[in-house]
Every structure is written in structure tokens, then in C-alpha cells.
mmCIF file as Biopython writes it, N, C-alpha, C and O atoms, coordinates in Angstrom:
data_model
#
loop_
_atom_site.group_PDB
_atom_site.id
_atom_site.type_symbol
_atom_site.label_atom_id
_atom_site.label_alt_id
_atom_site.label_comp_id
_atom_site.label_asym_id
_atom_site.label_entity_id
_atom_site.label_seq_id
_atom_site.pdbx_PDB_ins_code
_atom_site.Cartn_x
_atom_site.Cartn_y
_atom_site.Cartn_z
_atom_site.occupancy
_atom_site.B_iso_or_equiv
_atom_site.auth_seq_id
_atom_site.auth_asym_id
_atom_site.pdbx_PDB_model_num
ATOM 1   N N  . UNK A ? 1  ? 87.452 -20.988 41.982  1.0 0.0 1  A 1 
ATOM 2   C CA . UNK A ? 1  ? 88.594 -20.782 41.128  1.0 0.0 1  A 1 
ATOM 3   C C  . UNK A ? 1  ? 88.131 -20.775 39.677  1.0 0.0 1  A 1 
ATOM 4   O O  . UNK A ? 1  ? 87.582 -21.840 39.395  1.0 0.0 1  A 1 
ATOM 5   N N  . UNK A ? 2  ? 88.182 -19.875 38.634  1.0 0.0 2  A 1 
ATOM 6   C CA . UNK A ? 2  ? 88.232 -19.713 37.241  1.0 0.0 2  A 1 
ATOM 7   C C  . UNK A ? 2  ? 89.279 -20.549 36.609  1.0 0.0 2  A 1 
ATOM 8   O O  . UNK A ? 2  ? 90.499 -20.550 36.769  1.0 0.0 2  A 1 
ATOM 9   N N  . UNK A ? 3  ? 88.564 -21.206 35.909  1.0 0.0 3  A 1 
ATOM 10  C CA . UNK A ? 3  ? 89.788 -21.793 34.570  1.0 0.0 3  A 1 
ATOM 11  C C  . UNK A ? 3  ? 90.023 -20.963 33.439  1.0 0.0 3  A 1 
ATOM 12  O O  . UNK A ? 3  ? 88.944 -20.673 32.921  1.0 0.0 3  A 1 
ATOM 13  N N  . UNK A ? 4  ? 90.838 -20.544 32.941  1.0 0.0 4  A 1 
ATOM 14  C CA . UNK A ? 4  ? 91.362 -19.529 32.217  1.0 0.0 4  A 1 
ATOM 15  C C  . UNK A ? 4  ? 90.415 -20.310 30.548  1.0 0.0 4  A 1 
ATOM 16  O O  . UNK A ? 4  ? 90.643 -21.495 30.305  1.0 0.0 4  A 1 
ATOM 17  N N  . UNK A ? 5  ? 89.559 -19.603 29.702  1.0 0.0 5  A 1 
ATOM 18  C CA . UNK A ? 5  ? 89.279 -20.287 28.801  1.0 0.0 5  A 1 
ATOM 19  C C  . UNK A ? 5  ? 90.130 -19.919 27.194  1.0 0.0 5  A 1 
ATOM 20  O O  . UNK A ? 5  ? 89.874 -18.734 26.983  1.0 0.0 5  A 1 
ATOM 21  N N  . UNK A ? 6  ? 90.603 -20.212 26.568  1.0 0.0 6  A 1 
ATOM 22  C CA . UNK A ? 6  ? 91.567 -19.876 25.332  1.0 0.0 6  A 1 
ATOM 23  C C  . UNK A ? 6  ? 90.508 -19.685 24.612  1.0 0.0 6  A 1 
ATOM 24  O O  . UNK A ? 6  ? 89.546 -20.447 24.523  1.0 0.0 6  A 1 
ATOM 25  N N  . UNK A ? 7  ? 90.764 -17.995 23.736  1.0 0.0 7  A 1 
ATOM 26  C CA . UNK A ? 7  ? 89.335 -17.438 23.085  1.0 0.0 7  A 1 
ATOM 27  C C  . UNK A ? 7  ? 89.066 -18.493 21.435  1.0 0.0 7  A 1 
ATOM 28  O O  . UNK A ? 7  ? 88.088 -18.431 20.690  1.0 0.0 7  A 1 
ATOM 29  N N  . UNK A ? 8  ? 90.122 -19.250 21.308  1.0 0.0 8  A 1 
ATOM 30  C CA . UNK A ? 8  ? 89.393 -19.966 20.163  1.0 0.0 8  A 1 
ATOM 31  C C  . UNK A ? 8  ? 88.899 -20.800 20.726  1.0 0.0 8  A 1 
ATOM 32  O O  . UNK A ? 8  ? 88.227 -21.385 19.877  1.0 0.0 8  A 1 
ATOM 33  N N  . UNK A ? 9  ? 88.755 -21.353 21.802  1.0 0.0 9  A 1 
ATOM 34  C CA . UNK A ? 9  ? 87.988 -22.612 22.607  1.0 0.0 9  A 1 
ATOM 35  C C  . UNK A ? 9  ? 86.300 -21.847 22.263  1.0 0.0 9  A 1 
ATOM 36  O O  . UNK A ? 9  ? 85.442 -22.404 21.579  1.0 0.0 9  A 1 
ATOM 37  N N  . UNK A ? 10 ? 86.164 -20.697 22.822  1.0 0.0 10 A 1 
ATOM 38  C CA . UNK A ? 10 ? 85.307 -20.040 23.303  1.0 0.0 10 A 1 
ATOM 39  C C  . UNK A ? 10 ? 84.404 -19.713 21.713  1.0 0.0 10 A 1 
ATOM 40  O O  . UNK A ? 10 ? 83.220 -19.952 21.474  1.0 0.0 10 A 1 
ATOM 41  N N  . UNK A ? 11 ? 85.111 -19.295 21.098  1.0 0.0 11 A 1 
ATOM 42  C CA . UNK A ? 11 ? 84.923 -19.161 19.689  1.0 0.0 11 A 1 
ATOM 43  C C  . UNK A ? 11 ? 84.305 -20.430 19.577  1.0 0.0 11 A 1 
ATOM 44  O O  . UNK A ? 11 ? 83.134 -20.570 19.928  1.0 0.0 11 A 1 
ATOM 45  N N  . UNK A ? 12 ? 85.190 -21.680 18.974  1.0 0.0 12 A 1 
ATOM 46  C CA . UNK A ? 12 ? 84.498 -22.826 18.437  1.0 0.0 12 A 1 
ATOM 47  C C  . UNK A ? 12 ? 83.338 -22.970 19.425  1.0 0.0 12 A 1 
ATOM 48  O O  . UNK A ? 12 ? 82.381 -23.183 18.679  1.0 0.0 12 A 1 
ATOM 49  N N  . UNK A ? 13 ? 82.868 -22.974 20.727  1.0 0.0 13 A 1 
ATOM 50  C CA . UNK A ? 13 ? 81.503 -23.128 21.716  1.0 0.0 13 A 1 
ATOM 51  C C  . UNK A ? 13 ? 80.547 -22.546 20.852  1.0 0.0 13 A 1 
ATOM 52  O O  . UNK A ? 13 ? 79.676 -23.158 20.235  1.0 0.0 13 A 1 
ATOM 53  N N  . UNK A ? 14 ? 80.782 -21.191 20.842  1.0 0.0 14 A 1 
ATOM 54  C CA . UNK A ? 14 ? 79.678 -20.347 20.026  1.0 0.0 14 A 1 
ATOM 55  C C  . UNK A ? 14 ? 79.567 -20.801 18.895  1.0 0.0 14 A 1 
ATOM 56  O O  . UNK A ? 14 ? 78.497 -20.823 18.287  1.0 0.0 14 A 1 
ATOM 57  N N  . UNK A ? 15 ? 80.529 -21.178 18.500  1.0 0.0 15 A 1 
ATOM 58  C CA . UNK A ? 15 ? 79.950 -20.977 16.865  1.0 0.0 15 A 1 
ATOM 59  C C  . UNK A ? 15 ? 78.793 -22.423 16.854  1.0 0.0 15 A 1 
ATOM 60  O O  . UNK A ? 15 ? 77.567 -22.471 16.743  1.0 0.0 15 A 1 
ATOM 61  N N  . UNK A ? 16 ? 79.866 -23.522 17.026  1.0 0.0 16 A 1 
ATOM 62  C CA . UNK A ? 16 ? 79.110 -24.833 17.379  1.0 0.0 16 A 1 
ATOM 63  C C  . UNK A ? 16 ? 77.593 -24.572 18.410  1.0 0.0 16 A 1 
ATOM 64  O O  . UNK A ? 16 ? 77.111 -25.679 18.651  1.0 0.0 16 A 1 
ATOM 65  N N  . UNK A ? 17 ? 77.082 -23.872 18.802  1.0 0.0 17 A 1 
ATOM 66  C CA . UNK A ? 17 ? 76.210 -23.874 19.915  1.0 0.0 17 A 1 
ATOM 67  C C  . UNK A ? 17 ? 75.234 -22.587 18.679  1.0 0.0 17 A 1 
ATOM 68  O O  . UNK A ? 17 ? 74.041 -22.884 18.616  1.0 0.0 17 A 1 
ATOM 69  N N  . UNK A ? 18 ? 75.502 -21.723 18.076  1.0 0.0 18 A 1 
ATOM 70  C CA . UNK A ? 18 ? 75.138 -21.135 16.717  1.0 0.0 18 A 1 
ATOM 71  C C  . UNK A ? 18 ? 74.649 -21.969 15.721  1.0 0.0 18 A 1 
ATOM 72  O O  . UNK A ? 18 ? 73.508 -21.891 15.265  1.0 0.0 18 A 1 
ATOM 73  N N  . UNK A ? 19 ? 75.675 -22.936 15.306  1.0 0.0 19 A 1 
ATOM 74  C CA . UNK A ? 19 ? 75.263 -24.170 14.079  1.0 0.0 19 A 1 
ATOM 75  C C  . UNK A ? 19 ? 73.875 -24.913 14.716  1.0 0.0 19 A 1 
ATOM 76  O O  . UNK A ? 19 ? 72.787 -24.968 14.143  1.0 0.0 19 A 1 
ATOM 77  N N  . UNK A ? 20 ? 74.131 -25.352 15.768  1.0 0.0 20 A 1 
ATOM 78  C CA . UNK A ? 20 ? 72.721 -26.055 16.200  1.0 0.0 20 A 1 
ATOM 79  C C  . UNK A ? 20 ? 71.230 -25.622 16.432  1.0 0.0 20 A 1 
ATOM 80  O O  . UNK A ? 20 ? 70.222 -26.284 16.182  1.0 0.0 20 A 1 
ATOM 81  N N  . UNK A ? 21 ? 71.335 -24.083 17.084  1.0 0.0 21 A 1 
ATOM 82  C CA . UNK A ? 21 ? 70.593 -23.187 17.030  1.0 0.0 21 A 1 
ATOM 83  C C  . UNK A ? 21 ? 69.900 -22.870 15.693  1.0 0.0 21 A 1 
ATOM 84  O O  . UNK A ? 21 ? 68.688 -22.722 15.540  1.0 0.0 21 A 1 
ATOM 85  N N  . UNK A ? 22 ? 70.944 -22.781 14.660  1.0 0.0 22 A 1 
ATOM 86  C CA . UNK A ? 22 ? 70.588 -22.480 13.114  1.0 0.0 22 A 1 
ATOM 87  C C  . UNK A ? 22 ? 69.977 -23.787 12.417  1.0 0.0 22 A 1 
ATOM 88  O O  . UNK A ? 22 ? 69.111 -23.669 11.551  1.0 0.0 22 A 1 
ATOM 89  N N  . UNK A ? 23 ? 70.523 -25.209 12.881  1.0 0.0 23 A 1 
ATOM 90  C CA . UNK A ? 23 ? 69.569 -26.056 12.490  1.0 0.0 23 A 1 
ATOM 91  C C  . UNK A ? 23 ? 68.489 -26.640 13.161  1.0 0.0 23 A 1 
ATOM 92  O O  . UNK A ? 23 ? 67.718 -27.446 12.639  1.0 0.0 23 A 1 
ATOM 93  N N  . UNK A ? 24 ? 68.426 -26.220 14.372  1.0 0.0 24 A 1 
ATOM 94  C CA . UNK A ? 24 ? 67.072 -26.542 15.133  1.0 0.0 24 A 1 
ATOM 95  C C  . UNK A ? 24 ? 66.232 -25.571 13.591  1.0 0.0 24 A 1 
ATOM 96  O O  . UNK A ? 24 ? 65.907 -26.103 12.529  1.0 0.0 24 A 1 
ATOM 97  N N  . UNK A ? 25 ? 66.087 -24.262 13.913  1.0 0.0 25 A 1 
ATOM 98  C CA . UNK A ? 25 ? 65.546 -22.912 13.043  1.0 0.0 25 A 1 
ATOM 99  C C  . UNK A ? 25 ? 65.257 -23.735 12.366  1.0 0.0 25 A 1 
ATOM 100 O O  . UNK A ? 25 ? 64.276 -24.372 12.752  1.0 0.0 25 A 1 
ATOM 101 N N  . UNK A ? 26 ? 65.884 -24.175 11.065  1.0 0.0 26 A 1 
ATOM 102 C CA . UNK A ? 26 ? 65.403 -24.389 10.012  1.0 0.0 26 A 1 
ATOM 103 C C  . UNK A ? 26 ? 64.698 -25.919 9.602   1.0 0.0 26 A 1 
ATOM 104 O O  . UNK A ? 26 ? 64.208 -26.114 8.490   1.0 0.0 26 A 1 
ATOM 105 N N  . UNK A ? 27 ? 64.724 -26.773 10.487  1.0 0.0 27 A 1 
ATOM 106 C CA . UNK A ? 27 ? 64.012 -27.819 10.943  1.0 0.0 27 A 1 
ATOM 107 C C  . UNK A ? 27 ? 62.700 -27.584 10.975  1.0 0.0 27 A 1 
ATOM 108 O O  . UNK A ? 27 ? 61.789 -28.115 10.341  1.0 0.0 27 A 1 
ATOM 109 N N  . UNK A ? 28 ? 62.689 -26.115 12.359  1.0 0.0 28 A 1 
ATOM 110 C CA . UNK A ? 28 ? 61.117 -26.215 12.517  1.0 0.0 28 A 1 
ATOM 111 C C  . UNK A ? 28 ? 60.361 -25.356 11.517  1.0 0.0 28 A 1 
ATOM 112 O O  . UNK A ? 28 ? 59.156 -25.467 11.291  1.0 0.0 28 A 1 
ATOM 113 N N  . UNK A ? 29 ? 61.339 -24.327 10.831  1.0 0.0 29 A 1 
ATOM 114 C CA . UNK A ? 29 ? 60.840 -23.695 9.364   1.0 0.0 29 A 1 
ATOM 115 C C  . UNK A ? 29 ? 60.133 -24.596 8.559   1.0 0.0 29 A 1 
ATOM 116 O O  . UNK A ? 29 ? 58.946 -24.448 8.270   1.0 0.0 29 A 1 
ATOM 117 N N  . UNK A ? 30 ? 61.170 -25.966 8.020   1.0 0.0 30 A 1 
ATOM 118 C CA . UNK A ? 30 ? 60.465 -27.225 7.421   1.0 0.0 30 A 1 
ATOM 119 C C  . UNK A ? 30 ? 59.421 -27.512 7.387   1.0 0.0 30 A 1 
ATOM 120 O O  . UNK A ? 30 ? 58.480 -27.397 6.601   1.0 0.0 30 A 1 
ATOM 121 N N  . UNK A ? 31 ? 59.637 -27.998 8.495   1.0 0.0 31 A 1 
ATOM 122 C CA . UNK A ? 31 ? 57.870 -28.483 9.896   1.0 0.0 31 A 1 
ATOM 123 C C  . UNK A ? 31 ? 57.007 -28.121 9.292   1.0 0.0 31 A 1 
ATOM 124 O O  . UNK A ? 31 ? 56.077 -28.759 8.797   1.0 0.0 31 A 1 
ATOM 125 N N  . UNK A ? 32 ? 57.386 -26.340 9.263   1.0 0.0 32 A 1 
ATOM 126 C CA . UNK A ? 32 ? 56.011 -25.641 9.635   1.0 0.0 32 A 1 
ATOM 127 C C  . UNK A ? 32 ? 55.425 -25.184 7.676   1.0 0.0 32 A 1 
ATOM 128 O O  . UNK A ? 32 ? 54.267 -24.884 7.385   1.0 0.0 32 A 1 
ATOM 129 N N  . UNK A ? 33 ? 56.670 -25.272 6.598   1.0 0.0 33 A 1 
ATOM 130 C CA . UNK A ? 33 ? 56.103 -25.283 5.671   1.0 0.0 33 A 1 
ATOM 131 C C  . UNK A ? 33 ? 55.764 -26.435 5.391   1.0 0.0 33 A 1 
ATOM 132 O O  . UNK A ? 33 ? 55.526 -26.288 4.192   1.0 0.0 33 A 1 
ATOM 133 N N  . UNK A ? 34 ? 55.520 -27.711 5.656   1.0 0.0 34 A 1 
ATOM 134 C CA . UNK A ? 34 ? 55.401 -29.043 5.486   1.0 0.0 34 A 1 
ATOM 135 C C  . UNK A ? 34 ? 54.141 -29.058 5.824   1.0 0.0 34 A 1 
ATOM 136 O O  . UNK A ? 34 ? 53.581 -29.751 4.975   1.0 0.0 34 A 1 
ATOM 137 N N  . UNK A ? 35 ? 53.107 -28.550 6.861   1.0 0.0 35 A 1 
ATOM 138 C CA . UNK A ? 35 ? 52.529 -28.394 7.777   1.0 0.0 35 A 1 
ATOM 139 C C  . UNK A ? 35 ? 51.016 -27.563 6.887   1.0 0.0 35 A 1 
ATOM 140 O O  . UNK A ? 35 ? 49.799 -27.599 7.066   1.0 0.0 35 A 1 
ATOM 141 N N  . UNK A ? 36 ? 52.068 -26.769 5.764   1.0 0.0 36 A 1 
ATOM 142 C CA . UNK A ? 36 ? 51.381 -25.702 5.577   1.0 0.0 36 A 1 
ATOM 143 C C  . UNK A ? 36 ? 50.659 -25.710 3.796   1.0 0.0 36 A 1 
ATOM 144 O O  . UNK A ? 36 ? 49.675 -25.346 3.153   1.0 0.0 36 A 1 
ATOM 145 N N  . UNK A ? 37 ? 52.188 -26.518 3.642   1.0 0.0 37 A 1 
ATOM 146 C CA . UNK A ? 37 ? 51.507 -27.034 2.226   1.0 0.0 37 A 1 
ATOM 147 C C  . UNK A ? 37 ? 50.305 -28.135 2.603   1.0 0.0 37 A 1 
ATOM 148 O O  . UNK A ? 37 ? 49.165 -28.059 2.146   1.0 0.0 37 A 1 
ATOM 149 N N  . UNK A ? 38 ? 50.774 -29.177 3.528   1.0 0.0 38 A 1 
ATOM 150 C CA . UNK A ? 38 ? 49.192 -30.058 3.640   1.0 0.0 38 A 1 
ATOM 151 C C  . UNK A ? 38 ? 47.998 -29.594 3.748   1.0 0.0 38 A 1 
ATOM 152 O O  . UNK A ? 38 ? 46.992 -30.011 3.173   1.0 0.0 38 A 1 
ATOM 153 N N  . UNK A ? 39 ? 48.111 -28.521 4.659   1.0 0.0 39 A 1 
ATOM 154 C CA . UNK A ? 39 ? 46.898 -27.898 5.156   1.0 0.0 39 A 1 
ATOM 155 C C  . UNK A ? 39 ? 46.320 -26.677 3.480   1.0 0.0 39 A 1 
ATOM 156 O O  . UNK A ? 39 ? 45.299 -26.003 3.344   1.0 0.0 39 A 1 
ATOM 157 N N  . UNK A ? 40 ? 46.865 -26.769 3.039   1.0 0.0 40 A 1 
ATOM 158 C CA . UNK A ? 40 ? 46.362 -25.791 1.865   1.0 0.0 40 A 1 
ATOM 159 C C  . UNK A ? 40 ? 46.015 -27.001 1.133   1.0 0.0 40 A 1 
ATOM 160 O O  . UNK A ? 40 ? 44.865 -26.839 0.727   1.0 0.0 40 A 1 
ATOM 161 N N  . UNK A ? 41 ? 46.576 -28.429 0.679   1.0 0.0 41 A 1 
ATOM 162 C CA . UNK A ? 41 ? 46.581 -29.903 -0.330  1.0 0.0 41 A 1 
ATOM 163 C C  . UNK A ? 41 ? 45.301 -29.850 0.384   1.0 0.0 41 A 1 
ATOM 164 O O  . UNK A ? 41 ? 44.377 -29.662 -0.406  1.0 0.0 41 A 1 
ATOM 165 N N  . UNK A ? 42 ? 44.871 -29.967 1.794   1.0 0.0 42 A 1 
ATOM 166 C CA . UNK A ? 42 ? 43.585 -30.124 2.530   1.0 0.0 42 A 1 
ATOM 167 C C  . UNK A ? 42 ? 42.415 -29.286 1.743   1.0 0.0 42 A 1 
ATOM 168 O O  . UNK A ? 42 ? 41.465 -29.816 1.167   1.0 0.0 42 A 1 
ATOM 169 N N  . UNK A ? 43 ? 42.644 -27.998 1.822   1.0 0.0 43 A 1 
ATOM 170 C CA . UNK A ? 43 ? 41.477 -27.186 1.379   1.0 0.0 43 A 1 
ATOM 171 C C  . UNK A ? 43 ? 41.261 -27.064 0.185   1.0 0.0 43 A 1 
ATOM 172 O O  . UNK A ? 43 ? 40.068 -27.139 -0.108  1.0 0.0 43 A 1 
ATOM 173 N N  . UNK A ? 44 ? 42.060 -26.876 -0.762  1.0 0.0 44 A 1 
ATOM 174 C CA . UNK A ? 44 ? 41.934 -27.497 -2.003  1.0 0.0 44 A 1 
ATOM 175 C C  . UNK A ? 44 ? 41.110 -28.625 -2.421  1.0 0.0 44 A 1 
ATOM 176 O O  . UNK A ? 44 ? 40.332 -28.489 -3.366  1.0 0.0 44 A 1 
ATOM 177 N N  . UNK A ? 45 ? 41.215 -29.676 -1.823  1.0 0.0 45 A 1 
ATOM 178 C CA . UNK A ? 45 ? 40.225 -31.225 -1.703  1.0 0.0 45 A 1 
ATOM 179 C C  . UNK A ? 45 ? 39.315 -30.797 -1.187  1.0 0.0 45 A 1 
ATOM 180 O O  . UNK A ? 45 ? 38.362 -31.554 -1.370  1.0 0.0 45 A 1 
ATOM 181 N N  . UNK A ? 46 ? 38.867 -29.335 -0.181  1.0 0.0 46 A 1 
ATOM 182 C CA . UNK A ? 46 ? 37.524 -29.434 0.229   1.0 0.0 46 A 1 
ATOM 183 C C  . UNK A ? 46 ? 36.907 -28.193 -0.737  1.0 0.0 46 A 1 
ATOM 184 O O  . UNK A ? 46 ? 35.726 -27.847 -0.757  1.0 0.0 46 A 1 
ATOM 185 N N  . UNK A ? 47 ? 37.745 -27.751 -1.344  1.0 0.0 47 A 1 
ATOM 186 C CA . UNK A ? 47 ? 37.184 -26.640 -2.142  1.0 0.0 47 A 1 
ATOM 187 C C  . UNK A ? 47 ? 36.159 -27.539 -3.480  1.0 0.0 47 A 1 
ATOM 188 O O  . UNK A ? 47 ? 35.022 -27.402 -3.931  1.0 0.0 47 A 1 
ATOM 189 N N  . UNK A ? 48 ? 37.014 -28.222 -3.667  1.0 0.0 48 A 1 
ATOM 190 C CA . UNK A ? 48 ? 36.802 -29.137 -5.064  1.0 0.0 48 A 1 
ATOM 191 C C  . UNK A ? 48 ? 35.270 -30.562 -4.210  1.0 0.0 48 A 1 
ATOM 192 O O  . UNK A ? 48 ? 34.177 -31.045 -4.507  1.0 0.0 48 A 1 
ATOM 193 N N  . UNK A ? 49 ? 35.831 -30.581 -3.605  1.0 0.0 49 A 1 
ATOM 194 C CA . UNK A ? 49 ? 34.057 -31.688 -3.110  1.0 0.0 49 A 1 
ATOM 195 C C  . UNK A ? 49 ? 33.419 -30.795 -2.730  1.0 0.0 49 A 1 
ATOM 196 O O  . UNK A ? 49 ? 32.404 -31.418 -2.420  1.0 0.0 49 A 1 
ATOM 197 N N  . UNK A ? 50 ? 33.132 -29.423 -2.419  1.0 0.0 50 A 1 
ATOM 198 C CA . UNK A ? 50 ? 32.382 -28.615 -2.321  1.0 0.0 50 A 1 
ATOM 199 C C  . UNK A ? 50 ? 31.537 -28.047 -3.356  1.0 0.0 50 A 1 
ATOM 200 O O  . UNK A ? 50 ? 30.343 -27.810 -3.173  1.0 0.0 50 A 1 
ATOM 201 N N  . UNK A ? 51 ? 32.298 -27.776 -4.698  1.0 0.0 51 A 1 
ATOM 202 C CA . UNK A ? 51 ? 31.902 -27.615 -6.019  1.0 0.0 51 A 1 
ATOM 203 C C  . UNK A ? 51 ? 31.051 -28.845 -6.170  1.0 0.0 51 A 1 
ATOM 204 O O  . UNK A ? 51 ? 29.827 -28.837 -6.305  1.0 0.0 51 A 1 
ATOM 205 N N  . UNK A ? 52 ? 31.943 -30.059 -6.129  1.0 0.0 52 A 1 
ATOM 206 C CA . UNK A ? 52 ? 30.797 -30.844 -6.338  1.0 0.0 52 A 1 
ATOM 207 C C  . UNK A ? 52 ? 29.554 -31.255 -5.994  1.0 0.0 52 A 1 
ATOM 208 O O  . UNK A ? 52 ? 28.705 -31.748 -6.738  1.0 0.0 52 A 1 
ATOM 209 N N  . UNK A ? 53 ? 29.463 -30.964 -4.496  1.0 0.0 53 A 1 
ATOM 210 C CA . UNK A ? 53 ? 28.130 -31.301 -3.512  1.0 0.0 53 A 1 
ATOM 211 C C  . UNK A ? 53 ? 27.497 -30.172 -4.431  1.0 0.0 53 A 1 
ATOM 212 O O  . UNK A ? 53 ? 26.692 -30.505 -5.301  1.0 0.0 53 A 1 
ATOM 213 N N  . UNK A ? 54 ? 27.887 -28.692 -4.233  1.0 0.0 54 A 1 
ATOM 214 C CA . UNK A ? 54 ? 26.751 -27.804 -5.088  1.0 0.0 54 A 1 
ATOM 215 C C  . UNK A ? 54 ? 26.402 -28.359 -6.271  1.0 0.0 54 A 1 
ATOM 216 O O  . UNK A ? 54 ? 25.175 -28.314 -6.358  1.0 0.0 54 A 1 
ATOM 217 N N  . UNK A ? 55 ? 27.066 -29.040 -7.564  1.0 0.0 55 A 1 
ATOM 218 C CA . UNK A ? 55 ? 26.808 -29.444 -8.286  1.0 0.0 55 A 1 
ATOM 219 C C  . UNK A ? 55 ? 25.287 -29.942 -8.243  1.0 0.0 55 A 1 
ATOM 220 O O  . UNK A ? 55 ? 24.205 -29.685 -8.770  1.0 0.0 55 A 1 
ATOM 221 N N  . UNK A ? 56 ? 25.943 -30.947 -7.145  1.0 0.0 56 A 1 
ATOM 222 C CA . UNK A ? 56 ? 24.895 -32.324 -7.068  1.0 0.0 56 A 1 
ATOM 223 C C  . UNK A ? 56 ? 23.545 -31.455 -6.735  1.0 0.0 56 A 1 
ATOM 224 O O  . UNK A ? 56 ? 22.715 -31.285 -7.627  1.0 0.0 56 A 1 
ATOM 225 N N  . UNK A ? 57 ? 23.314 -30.803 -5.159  1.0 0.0 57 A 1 
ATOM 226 C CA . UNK A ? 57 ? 22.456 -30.610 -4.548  1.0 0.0 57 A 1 
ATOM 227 C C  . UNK A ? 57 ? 21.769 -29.790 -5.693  1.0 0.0 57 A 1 
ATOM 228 O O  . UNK A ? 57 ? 20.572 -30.065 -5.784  1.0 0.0 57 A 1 
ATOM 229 N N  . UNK A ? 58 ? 22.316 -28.633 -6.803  1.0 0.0 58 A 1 
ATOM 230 C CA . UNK A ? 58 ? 21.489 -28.207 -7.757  1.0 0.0 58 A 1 
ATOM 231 C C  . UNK A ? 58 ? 20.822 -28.921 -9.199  1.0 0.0 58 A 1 
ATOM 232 O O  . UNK A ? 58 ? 19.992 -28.398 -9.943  1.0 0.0 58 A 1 
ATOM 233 N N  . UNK A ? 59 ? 21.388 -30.129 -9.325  1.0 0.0 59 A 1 
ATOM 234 C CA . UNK A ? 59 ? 20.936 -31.197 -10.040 1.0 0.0 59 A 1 
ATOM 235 C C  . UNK A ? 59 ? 19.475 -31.443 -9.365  1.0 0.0 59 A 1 
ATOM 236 O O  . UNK A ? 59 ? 18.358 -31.228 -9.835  1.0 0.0 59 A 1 
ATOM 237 N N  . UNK A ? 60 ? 19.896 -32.005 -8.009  1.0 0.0 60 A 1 
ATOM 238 C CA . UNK A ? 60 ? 18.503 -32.518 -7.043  1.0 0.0 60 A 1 
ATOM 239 C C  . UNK A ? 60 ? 17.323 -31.310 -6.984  1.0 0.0 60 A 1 
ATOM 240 O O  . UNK A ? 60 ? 16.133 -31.588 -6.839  1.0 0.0 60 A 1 
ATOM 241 N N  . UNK A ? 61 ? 17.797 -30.001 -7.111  1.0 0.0 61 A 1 
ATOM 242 C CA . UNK A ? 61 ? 16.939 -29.137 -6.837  1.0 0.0 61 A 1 
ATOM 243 C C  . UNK A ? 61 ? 16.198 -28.702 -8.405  1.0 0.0 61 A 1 
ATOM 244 O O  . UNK A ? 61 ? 15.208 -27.989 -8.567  1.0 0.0 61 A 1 
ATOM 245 N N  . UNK A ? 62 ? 16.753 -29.158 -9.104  1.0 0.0 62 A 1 
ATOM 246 C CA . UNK A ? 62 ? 15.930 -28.769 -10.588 1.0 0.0 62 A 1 
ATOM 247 C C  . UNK A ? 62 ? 15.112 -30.173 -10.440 1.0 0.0 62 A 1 
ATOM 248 O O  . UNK A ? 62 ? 13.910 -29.913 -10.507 1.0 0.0 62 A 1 
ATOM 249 N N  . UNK A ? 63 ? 15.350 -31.628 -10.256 1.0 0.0 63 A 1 
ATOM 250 C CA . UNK A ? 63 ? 14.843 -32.668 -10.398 1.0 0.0 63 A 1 
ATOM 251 C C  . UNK A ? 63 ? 13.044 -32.408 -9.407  1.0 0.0 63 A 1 
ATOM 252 O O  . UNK A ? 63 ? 11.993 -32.906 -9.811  1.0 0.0 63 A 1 
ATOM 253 N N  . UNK A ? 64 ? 13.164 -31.562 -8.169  1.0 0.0 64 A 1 
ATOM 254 C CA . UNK A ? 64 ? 12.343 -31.604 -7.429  1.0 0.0 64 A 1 
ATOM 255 C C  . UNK A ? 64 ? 11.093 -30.355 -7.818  1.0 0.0 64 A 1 
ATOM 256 O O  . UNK A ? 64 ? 9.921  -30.143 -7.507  1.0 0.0 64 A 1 
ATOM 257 N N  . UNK A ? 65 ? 12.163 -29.704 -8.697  1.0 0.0 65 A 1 
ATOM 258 C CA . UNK A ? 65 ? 11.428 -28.692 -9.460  1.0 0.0 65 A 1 
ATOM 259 C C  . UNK A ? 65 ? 10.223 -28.275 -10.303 1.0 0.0 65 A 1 
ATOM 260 O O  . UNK A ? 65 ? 10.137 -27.124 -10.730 1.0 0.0 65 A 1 
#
């Protein structure tokens, strides 16, 4: 047997079942720019101790010079 559903019932489902859908989305959007700025804050810090090791290791290599 079908229960007859009243289309604003059906309406508010979707829309409500839409809203959650739309904030799951932008949750894991967050996430993933959250995710993305660290990982760049990361390479940045290895860009910069990298400069420095060359620094160093060409200091050591004129010293041995």
C-alpha cells in the first residue's frame, strides 16, 4: 500500500537532504584547503632549510678548499 506523500513534505525532504549534502561539500572543501595550505607551510620550511644546508655545505666546501 502507498502512502499518499503531500508535495511540500517532499519538497522540505529534498531540500533538507540538499542542505546536508551542501554542507558535507563544503566541510570536505575545508579539509582539503586546510590540508593544502599545511602542505605548501611544509615546503616552504623545506625550501628555506634547504637554502640553508646549501649555504652551509658551500661554506664547508671553500673551507676544504
Amino acid at each position: 500500500m502507498m502512502i499518499p506523500v503531500h508535495a511540500g513534505t517532499l519538497e522540505r525532504r529534498h531540500s533538507a537532504a540538499m542542505e546536508r549534502l551542501y554542507d558535507q561539500l563544503i566541510t570536505e572543501l575545508m579539509q582539503t584547503f586546510e590540508e593544502k595550505l599545511s602542505a605548501a607551510a611544509e615546503a616552504d620550511g623545506n625550501a628555506k632549510q634547504n637554502v640553508r644546508l646549501r649555504r652551509e655545505l658551500a661554506a664547508m666546501n671553500r673551507r676544504v678548499a
